[in-house]
BADOKE-583029 format. One line per field, with one value per residue: residue in three letters; x, y, z of N, C-alpha, C in turn; residue number from 1. Coordinates in nm, 3 decimals. Example, Ala and Ser with C-alpha at 12.3 -4.5 7.8 and 13.67 -1.06 7.14 Angstrom:
// BADOKE-583029
tormar: c(ALA, SER)
n.X: c(1.319, 1.285)
n.Y: c(-0.569, -0.225)
n.Z: c(0.780, 0.708)
ca.X: c(1.230, 1.367)
ca.Y: c(-0.450, -0.106)
ca.Z: c(0.780, 0.714)
c.X: c(1.320, 1.290)
c.Y: c(-0.330, 0.003)
c.Z: c(0.780, 0.787)
drentor: c(1, 2)
END
This chain:
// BADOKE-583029
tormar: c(UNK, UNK, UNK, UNK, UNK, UNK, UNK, UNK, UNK, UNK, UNK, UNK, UNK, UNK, UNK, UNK, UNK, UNK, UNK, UNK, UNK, UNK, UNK, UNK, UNK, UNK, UNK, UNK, UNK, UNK, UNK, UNK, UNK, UNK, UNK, UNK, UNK, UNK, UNK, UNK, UNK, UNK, UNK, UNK, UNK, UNK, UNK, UNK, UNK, UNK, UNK, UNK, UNK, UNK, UNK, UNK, UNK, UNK, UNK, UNK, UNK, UNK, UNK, UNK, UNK, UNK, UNK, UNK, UNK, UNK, UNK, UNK, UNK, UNK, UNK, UNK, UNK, UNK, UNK, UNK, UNK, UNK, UNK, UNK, UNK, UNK, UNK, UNK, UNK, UNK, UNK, UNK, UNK, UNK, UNK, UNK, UNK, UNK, UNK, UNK, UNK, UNK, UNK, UNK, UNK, UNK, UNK, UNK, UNK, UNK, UNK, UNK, UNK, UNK, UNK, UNK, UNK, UNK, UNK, UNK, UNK, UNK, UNK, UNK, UNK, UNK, UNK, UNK, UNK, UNK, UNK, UNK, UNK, UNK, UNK, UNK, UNK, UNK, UNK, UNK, UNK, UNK, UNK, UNK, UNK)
n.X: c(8.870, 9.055, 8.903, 8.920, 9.019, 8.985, 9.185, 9.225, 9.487, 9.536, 9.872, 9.968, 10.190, 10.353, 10.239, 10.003, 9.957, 10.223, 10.476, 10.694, 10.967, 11.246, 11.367, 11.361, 11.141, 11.215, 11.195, 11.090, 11.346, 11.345, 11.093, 10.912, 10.621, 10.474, 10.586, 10.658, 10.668, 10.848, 10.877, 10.794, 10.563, 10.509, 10.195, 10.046, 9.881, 9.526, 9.230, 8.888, 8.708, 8.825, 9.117, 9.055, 8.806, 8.908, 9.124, 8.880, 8.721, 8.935, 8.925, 8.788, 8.812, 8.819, 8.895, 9.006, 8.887, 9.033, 9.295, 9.297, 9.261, 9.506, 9.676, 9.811, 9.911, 10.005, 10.206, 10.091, 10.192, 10.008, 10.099, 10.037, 9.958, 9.877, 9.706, 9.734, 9.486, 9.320, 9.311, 9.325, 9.610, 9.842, 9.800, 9.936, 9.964, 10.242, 10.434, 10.178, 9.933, 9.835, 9.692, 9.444, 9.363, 9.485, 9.410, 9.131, 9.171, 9.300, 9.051, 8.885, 9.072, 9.030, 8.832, 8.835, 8.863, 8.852, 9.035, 9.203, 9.470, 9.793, 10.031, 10.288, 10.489, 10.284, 10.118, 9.936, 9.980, 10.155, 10.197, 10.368, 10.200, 10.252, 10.082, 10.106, 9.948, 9.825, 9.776, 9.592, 9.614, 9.405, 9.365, 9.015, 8.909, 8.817, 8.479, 8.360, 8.561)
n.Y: c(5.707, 5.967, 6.254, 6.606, 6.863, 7.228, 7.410, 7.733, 7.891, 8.148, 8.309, 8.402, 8.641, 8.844, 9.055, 9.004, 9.075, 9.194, 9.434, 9.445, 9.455, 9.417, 9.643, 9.947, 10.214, 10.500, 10.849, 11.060, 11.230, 11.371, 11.533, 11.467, 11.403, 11.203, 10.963, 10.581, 10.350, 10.071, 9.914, 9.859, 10.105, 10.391, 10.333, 10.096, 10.039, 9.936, 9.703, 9.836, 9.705, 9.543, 9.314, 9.083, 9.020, 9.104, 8.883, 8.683, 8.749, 8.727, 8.426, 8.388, 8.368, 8.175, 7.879, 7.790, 7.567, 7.465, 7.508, 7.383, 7.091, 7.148, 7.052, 7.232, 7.442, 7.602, 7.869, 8.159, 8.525, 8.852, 9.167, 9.465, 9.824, 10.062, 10.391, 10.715, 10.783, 10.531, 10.391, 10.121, 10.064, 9.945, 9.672, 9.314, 8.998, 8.770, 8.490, 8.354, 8.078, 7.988, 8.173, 8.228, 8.152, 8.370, 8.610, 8.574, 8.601, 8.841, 9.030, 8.959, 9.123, 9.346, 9.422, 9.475, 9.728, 9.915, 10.085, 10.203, 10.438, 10.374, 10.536, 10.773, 11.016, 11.121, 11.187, 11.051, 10.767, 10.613, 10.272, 9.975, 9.645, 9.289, 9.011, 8.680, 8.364, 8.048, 7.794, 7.465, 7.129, 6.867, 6.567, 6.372, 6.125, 5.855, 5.746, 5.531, 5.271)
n.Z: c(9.509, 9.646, 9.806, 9.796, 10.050, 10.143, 10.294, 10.481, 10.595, 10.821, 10.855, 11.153, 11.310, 11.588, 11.605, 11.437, 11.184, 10.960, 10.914, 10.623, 10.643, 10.942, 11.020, 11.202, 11.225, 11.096, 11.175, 10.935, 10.752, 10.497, 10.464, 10.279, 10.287, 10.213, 10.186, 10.245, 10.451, 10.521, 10.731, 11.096, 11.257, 11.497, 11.557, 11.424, 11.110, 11.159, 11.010, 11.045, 11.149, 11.306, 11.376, 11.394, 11.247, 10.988, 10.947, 10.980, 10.730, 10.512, 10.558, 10.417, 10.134, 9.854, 9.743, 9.430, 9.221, 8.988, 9.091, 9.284, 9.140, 9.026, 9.208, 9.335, 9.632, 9.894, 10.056, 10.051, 9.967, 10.045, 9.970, 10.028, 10.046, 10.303, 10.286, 10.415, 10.465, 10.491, 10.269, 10.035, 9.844, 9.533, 9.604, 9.552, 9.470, 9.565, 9.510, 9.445, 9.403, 9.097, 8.818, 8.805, 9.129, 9.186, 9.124, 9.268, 9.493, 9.535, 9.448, 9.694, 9.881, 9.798, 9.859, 10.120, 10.241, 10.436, 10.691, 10.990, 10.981, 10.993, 11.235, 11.306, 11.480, 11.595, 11.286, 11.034, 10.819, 10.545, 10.481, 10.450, 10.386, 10.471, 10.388, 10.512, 10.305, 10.425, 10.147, 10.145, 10.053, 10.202, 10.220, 10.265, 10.479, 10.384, 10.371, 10.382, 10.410)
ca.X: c(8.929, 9.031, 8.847, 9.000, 8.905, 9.072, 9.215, 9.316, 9.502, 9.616, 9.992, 10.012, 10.305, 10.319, 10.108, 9.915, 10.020, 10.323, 10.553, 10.784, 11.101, 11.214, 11.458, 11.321, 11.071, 11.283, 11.152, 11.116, 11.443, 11.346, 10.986, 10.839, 10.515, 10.417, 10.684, 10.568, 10.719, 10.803, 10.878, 10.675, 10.577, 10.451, 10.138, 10.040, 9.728, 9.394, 9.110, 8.831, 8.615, 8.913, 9.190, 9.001, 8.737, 9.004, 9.094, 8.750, 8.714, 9.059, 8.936, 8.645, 8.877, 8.766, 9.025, 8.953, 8.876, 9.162, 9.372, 9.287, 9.275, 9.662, 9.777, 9.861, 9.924, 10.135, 10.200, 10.092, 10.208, 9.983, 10.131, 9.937, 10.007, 9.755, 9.709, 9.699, 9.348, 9.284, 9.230, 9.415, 9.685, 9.900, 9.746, 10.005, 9.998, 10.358, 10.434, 10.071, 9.942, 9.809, 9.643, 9.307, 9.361, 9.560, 9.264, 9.027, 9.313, 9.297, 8.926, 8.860, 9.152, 9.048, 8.698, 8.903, 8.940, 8.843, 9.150, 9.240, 9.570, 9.940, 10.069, 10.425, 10.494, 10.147, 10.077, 9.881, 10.163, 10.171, 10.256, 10.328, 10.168, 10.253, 9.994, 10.082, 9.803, 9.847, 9.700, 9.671, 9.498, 9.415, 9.264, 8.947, 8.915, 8.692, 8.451, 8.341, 8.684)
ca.Y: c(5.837, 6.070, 6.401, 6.678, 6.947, 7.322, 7.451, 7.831, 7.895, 8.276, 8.259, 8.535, 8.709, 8.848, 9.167, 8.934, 9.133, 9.244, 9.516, 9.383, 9.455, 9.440, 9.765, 10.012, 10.269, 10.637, 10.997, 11.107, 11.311, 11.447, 11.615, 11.391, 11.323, 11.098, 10.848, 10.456, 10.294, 9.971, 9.911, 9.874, 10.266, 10.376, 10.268, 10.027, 10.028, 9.847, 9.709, 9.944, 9.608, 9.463, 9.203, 8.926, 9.032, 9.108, 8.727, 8.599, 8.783, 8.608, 8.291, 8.327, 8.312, 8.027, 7.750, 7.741, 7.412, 7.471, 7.529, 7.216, 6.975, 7.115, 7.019, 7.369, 7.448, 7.636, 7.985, 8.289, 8.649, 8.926, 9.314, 9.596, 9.984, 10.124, 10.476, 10.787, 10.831, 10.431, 10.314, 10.033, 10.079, 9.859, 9.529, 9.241, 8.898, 8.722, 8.372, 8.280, 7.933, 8.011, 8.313, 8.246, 8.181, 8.525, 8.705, 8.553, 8.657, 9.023, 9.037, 8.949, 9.145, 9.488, 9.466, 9.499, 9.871, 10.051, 10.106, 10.260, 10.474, 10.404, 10.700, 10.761, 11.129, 11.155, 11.186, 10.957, 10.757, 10.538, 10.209, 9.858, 9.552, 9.162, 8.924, 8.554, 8.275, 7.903, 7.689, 7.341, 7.041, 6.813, 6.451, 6.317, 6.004, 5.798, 5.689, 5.336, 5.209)
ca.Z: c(9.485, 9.765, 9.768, 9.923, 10.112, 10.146, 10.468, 10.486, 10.776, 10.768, 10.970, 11.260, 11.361, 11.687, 11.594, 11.368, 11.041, 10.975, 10.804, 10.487, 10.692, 11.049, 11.094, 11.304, 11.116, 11.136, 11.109, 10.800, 10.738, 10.366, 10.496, 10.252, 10.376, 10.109, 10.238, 10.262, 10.502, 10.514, 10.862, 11.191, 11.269, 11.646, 11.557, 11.283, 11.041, 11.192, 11.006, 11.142, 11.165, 11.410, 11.324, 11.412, 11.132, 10.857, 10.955, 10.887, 10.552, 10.445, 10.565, 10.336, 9.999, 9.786, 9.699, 9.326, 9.184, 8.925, 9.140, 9.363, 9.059, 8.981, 9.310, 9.397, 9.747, 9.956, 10.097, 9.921, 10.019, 9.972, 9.971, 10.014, 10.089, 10.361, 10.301, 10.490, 10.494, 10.540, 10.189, 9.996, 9.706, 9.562, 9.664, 9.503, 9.536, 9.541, 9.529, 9.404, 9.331, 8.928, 8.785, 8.864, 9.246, 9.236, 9.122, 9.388, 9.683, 9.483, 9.434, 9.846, 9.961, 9.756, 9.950, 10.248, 10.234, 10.531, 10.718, 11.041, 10.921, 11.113, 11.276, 11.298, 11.521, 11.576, 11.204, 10.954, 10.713, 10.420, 10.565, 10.348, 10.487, 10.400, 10.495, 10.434, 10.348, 10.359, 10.114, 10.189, 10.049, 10.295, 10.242, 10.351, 10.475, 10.278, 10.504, 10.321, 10.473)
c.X: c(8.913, 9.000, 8.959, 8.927, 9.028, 9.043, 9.281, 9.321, 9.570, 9.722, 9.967, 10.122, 10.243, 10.214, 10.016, 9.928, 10.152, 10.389, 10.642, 10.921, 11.145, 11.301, 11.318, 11.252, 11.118, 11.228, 11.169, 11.229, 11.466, 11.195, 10.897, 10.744, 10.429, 10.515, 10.631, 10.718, 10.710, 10.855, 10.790, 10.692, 10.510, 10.359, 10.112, 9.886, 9.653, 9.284, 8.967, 8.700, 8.709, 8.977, 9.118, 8.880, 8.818, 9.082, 8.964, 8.743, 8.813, 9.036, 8.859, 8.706, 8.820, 8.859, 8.950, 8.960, 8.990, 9.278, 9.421, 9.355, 9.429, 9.749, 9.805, 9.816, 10.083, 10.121, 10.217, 10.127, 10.121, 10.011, 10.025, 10.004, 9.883, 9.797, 9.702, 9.598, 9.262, 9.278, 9.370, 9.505, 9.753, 9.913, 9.840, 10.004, 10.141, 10.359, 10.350, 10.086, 9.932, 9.694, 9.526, 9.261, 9.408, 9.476, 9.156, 9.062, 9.263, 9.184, 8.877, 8.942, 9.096, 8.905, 8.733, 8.963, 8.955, 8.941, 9.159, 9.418, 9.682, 9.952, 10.199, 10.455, 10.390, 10.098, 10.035, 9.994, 10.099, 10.248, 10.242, 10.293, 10.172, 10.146, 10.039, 9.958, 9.854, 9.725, 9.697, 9.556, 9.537, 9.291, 9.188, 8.922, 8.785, 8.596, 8.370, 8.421, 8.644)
c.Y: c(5.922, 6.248, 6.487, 6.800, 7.102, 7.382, 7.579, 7.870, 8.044, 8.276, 8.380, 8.498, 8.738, 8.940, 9.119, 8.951, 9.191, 9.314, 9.456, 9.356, 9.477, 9.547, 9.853, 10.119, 10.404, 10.715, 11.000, 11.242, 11.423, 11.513, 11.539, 11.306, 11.231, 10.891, 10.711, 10.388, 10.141, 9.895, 9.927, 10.054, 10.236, 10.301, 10.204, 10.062, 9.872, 9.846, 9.736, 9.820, 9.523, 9.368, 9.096, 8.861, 8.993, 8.937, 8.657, 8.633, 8.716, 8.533, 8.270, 8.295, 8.133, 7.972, 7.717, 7.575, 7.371, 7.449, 7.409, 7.073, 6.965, 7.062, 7.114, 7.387, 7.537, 7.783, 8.078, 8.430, 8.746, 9.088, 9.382, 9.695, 10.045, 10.270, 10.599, 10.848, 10.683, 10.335, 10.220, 10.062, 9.951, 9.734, 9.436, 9.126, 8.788, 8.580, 8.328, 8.137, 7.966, 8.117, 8.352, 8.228, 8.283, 8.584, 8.694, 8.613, 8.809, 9.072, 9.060, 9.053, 9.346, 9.535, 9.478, 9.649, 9.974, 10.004, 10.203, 10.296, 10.426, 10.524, 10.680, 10.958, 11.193, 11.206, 11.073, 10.930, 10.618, 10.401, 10.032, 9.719, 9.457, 9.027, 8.763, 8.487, 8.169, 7.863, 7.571, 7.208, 6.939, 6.666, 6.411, 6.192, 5.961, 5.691, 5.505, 5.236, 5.135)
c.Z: c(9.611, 9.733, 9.865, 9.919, 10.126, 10.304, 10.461, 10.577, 10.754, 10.886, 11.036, 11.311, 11.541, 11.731, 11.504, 11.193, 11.078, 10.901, 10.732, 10.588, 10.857, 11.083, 11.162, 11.215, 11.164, 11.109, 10.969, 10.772, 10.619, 10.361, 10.404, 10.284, 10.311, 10.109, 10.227, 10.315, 10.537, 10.629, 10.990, 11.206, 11.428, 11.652, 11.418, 11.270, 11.128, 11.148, 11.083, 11.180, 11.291, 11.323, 11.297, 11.258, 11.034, 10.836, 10.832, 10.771, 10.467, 10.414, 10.426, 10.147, 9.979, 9.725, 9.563, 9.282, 9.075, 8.983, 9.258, 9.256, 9.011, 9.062, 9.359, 9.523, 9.767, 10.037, 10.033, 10.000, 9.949, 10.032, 9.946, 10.078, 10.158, 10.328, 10.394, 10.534, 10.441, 10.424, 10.153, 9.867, 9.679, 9.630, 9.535, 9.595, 9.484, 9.593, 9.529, 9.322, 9.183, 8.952, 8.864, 9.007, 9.266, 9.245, 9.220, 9.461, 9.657, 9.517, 9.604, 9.934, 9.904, 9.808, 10.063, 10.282, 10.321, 10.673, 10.843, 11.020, 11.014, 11.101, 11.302, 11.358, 11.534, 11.467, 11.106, 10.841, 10.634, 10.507, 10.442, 10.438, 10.444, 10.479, 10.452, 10.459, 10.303, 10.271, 10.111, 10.157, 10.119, 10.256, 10.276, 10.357, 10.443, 10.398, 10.492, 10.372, 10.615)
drentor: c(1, 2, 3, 4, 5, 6, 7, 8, 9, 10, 11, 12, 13, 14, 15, 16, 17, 18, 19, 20, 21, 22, 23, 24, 25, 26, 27, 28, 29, 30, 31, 32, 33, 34, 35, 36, 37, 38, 39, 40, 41, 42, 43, 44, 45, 46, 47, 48, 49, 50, 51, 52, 53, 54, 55, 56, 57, 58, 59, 60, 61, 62, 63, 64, 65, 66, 67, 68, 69, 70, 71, 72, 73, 74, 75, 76, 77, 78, 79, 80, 81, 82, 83, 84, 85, 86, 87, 88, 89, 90, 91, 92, 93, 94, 95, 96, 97, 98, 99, 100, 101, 102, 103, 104, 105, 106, 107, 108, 109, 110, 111, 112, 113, 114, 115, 116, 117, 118, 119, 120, 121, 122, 123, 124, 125, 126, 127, 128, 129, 130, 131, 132, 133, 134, 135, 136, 137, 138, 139, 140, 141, 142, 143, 144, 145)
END
């Protein structure tokens, strides 16, 4: 029997995260400063621990054993809304393997809260952020062979 082993590789873009949509992120034209934009803004939101951190904490998701034994694999998207004063809303995970790996992704991703804000006209802005995560079971070779 081949065991297997879990590999989460989180994909980077070119800014490493990335906004939902690629148009261009415009003034706000209706003064609505409650706006959420879902476009890159001047500057984007940065975990105040650094990217590279908000990485590692990802990596650390646990590949449920349910979720192994179904075969499940693949690429999960998870949405979130950084706020204007850094915190997290609206954390969604789309295209999850089954329930109970969603909740892990959720659970890991809602301890992820402290937030350097995007700015957009040198003001703090509501900004939506899609992170994908592979999941991927990966064979080990049986070493009796």
């Amino acid at each position: 029997m081949k065991k297997l082993l879990f590999i989460l590789i989180t994909t980077v873009c070119s800014s490493g995260v990335f906004a939902q949509n690629t148009m261009l992120a415009m003034a706000n034209p209706t003064g609505n400063d409650d706006q959420l934009y879902t476009t890159p803004v001047e500057v984007m939101p940065e975990y105040k621990g650094g990217m590279d951190r908000f990485y590692q904490k990802l990596a650390g998701i646990q590949y449920l054993y349910y979720a192994r034994m179904q075969n499940k694999q693949g690429r999960v998207w998870v949405s979130m809304v950084i706020e204007k004063d850094g915190t997290l809303s609206d954390v969604k995970v789309m295209n999850g393997l089954v329930e109970e790996q969603d909740k892990e992704i959720l659970k890991v991703v809602h301890h992820l809260r402290h937030w350097k804000p995007g700015m957009h006209n040198g003001q703090p802005v509501r900004v939506m952020y899609t992170v994908p995560l592979n999941f991927k079971l990966v064979p080990i070779p049986n070493r009796y062979n």
